[in-house]
C-alpha positions as CSV (number, residue, x, y, z in Angstrom):
1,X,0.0,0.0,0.0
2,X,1.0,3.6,-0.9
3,X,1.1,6.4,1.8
4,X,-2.1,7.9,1.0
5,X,-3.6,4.9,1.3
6,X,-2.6,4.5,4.6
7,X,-3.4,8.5,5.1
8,X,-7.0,7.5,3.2
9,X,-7.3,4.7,6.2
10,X,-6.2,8.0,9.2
11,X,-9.0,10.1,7.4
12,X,-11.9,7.9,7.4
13,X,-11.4,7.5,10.8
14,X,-11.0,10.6,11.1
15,X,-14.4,10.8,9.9
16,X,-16.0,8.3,11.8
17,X,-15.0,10.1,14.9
18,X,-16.6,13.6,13.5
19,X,-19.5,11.8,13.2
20,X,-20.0,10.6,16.7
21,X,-19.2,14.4,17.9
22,X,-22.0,15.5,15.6
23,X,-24.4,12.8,16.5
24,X,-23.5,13.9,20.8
25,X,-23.9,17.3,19.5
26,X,-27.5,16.4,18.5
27,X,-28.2,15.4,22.4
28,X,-28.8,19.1,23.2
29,X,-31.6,19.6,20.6
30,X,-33.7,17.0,22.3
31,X,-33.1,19.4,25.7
32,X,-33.8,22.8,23.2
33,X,-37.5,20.9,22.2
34,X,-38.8,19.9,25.3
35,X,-36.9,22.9,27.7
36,X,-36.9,25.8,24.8
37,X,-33.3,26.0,26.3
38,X,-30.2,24.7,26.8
39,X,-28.6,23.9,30.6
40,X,-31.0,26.8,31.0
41,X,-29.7,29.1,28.8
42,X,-32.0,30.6,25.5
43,X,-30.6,29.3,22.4
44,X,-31.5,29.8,18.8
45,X,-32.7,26.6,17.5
46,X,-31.3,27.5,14.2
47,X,-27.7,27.5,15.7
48,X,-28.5,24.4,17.8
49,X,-29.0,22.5,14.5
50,X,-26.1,24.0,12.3
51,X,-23.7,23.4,15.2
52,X,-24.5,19.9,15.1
53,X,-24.9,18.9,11.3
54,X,-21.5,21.3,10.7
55,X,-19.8,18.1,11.9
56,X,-21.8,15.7,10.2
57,X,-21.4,16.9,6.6
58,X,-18.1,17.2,7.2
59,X,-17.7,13.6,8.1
60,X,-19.9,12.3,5.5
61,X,-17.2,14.7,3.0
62,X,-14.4,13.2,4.3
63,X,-15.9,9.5,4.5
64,X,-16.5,9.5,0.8
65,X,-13.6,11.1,-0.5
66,X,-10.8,10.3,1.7
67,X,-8.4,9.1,-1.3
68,X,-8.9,12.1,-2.9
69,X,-8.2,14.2,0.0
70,X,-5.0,12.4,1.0
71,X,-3.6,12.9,-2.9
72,X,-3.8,16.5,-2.1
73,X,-2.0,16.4,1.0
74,X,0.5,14.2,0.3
75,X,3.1,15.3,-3.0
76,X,3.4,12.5,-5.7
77,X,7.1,12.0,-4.9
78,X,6.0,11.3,-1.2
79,X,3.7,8.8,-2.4
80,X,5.3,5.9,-2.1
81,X,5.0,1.7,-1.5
82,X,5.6,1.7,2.2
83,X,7.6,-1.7,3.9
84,X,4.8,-3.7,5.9
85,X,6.0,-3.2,9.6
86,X,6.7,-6.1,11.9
87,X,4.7,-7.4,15.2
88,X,6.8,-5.3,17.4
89,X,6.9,-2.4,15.2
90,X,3.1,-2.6,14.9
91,X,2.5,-3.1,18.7
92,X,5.4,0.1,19.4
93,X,2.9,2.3,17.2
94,X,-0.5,1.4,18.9
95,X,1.2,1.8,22.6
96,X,2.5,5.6,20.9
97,X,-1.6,5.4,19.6
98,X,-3.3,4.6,23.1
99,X,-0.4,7.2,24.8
100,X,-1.4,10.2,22.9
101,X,-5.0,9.4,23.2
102,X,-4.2,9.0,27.1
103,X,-2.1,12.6,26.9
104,X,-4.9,14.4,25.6
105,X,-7.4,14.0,27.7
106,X,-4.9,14.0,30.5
107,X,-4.2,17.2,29.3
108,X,-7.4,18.8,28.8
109,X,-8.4,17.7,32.4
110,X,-5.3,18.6,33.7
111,X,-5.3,22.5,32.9
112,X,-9.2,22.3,33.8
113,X,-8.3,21.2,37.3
114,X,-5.3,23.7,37.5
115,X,-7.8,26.1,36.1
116,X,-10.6,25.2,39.3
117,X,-7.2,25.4,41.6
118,X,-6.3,28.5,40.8
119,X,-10.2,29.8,40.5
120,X,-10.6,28.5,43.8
121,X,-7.6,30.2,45.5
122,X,-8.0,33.7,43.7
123,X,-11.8,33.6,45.3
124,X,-11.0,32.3,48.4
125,X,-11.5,36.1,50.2
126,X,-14.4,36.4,48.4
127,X,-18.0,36.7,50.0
128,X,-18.5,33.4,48.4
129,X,-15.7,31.6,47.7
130,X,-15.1,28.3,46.0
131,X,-13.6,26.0,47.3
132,X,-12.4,23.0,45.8
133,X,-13.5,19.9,47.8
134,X,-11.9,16.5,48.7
135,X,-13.1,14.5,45.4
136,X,-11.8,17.8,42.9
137,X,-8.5,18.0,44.4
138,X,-8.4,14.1,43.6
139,X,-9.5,14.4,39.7
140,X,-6.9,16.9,39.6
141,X,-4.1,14.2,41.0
142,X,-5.9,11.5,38.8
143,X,-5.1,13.8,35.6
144,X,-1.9,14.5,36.8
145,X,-1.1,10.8,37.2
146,X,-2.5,10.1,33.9
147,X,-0.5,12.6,31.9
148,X,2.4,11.3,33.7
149,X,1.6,7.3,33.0
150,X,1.1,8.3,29.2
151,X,3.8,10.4,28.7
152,X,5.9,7.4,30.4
153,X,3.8,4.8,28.0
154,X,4.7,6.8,25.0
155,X,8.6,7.3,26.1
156,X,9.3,4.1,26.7
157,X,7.1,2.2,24.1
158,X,9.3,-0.1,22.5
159,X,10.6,-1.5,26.0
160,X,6.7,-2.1,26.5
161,X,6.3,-3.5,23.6
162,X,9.5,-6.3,23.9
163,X,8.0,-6.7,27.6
164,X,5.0,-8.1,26.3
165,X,6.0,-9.8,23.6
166,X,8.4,-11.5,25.8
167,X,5.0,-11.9,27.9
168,X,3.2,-13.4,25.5
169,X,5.3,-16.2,24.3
C-alpha cells in the first residue's frame, strides 16, 4: 500500500469520529424541544442545529472522499510503497496510539483542574468563595497521574512493547 492509502485509512477515521461528535452534538436539541433552552440558557434553535450537522457533513465529505483528499495532501514524490511493519513495530505504534490518546485527555483535564485550583484560591477572600472539595482535588491528582503514566507509555514504548512480547510467548 502507498502512503495515502494509509493517510486514506487515518481520514476515514478521522471521519468516523466527527461523526459521533455530531451525533452527541444532536443530544442538546432534544433538551432545546422539550426545555426551549439549553442547561438553561435561551438558544436559537437554528444554531442548535447548524452546530450539530457542521460536523456531520463534514464527516460524510471526508468519509466518501478520503483518497482524494489524501492525494492533495501528500506530494506524488511522497507517495510511495511503504515496507509492511513487523509485530513489534506494529504493537510500538499502537502503545505511541493509546499514549497520545491518554495525553490528551490528560491534558485537557489537567489544565481544567489547575484552572478550578487557581479559581478556587484567587476567590477564596471572596464573599462566596469556591472552594475545591476532597473529590476535585483528587480528579486533579488523577489527571496528573495520567499525563504522567502516558507520557511514560509513549517514552518508553518499544521497551513495553518487547516486555510483552516477551510476555506473550
Amino acid at each position: 500500500m502507498k502512503s495515502s492509502h494509509y493517510l486514506a485509512i487515518a481520514v476515514r477515521l478521522f471521519a468516523i469520529a466527527l461523526f459521533i461528535y455530531g451525533l452527541r452534538q444532536l443530544l442538546p436539541i432534544i433538551e432545546l424541544v422539550i426545555s426551549g433552552s439549553i442547561n438553561g440558557m435561551v438558544v436559537s434553535p437554528f444554531f442548535a442545529v447548524v452546530i450539530a450537522l457542521i460536523p456531520i457533513v463534514f464527516s460524510i465529505v471526508l468519509w466518501t472522499f478520503p483518497l482524494s483528499l489524501s492525494r492533495s495532501i501528500l506530494k506524488t514524490d511522497m507517495d510511495r510503497e511503504v515496507a509492511p511493519l513487523s509485530q513489534d513495530n506494529w504493537l510500538v505504534v499502537i502503545l505511541i496510539g493509546i499514549g497520545l490518546y491518554t495525553l490528551y485527555y490528560g491534558l485537557v483535564d489537567s489544565i481544567y483542574w489547575i484552572y478550578i485550583l487557581h479559581i478556587s484560591s484567587e476567590n477564596a477572600m471572596s464573599d462566596v468563595p469556591l472552594l475545591m472539595g476532597a473529590g476535585d482535588k483528587a480528579n486533579l491528582v488523577i489527571s496528573i497521574m495520567e499525563v504522567v503514566t502516558s507520557m511514560i507509555i509513549i517514552l518508553r514504548s518499544k521497551t513495553i512493547s518487547n516486555l510483552i512480547l516477551k510476555i506473550s510467548k
